[in-house]
C-alpha positions, 0 to 999 in steps of 0.5 A: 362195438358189440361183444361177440360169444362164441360157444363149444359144447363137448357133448360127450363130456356133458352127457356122460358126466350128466348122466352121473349128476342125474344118478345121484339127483334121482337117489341112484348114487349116494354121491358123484364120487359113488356114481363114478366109482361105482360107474353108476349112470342114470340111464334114462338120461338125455340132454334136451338140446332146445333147453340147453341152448336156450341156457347157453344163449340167453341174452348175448350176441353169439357168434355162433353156438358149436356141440362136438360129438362122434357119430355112430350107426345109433346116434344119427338122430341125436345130432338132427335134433341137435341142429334143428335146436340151433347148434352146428353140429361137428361129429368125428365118425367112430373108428372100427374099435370105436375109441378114436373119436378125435372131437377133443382136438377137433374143438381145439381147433375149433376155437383156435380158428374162430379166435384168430379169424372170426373173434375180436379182442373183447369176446367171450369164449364159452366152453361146455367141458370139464376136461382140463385138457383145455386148460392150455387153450384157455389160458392162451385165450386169456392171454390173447385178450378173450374172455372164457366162460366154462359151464360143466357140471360140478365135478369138473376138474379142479385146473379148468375151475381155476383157469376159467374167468368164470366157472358156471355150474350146472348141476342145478340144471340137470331137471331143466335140462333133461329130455 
């Protein structure tokens, strides 16, 4: 039997945190403890979604390939091309104060449904996030017999580094990446 990926990007996540990777990369921070204290972001900055799914499904069987994000009056154009590249898009609307976004919960159950209806024991599970908020949805992967794969930038939390089977980083990435 074929073993199956199943892929969940936390767009926000990969594009802020890129965004500080790109600074230091291109000589605008000293380092990524700089960019983030001094919340300095390379501003020109874009994910090239045809490139990072490439990255993301290079030789595997993929289930199927998610990117998770908020949509707001600018970004329509963001989640086109993201599904003209491959991914399906799932986008939580930006409430009026423009914080209660709720795409962390909406992978959770994401990945909940697709493990327990659509995965079998053996899977891989890959998650594009450095939030160790997930840490709990990881391990009860792990625990349910799915491999899981986390891919973020370096600077990602320590637990999820610990957690994953296997940690990728994509800080070598970040020019092959770029839009």
């Amino acid at each position: 039997m074929t073993m199956q990926t199943f892929i969940y990007v936390d767009h926000a996540n990969l594009f802020i945190e890129g965004a500080r990777v790109s600074a230091v990369s291109r000589g605008q921070a000293a380092s990524i403890e700089e960019a983030r204290s001094s919340r300095i972001t390379d501003r020109s900055f874009r994910i090239d979604f045809g490139k990072l799914h490439r990255l993301l499904v290079p030789e595997f069987t993929t289930a199927r390939a998610r990117i998770f994000g908020s949509r707001n009056e600018a970004n329509g154009a963001v989640w086109e091309e993201a599904a003209r590249c491959g991914f399906e898009v799932v986008v939580q609307e930006v409430a009026g104060n423009g914080k209660d976004r709720k795409v962390d919960s909406s992978l959770v159950l994401a990945v909940a449904r697709d493990a327990y209806r659509n995965a079998k024991q053996g899977d891989r599970f890959t998650i594009v996030s450095g939030d160790n908020e997930y840490c709990p949805l990881i391990a009860q992967l792990q625990q349910d017999g799915f491999a899981v794969e986390v891919l973020f930038w370096n600077q990602a939390g320590r637990a999820i580094k610990r957690v994953a089977d296997k940690f990728v980083v994509l800080d070598p990435f970040v020019d092959a990446l770029r839009a």
